[in-house]
C-alpha positions as CSV (number, residue, x, y, z in Angstrom):
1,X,69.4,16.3,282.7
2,X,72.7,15.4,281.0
3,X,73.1,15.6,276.9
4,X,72.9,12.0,275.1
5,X,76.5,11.2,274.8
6,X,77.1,8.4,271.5
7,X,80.2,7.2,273.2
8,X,78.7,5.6,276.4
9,X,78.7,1.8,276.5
10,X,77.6,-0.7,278.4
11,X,79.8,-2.6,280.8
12,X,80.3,-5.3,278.1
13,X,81.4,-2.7,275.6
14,X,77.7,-2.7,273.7
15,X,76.3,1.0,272.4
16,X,74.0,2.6,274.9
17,X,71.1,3.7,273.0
18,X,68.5,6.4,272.9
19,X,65.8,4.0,273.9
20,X,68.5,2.8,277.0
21,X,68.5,6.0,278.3
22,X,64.4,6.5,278.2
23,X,64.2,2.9,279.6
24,X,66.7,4.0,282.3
25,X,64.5,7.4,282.6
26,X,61.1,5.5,283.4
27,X,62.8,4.2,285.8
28,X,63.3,7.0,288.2
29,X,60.1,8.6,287.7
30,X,57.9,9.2,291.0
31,X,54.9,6.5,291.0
32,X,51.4,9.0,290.9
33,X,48.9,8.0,293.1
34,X,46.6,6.5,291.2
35,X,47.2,6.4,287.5
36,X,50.1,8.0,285.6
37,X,50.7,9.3,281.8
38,X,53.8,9.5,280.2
39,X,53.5,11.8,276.7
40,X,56.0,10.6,273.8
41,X,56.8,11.0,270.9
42,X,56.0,8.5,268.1
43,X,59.5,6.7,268.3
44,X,59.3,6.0,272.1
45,X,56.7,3.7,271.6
46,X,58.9,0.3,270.6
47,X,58.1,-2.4,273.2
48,X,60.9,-1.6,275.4
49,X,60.2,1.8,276.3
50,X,56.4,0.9,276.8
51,X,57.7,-2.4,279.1
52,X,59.6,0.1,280.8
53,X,57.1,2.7,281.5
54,X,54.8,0.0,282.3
55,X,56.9,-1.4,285.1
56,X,56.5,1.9,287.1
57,X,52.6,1.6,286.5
58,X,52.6,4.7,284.3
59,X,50.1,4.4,281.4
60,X,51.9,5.6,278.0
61,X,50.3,7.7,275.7
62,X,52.3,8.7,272.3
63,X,51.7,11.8,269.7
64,X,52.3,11.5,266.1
């Protein structure tokens, strides 16, 4: 897995996030066979990450 690097951008210049690169992440995971859980952190629980891991048909579960 490669550092977070703060001077990445988007094609149209934008910053690529934090929560980009966990969207991106959920992305790539391997769909379990039946049902999946994906253990965050509080601050990966904004909509986006959750739409993201929701996609892949993970179920998200967050600790405080």
């Amino acid at each position: 897995m490669n550092l977070y690097d703060k001077t990445f951008t988007h094609p149209d210049g934008s910053a690529y996030t934090k929560i980009d690169r966990v969207c991106d992440q959920a992305q790539t995971l391997p769909l379990p066979p039946h049902r999946g859980y994906c253990l965050v952190d509080s601050w990966f629980t904004c909509p986006r990450v959750m739409d993201a891991y929701a996609r892949r048909q993970a179920i998200t579960s967050s600790v405080h």
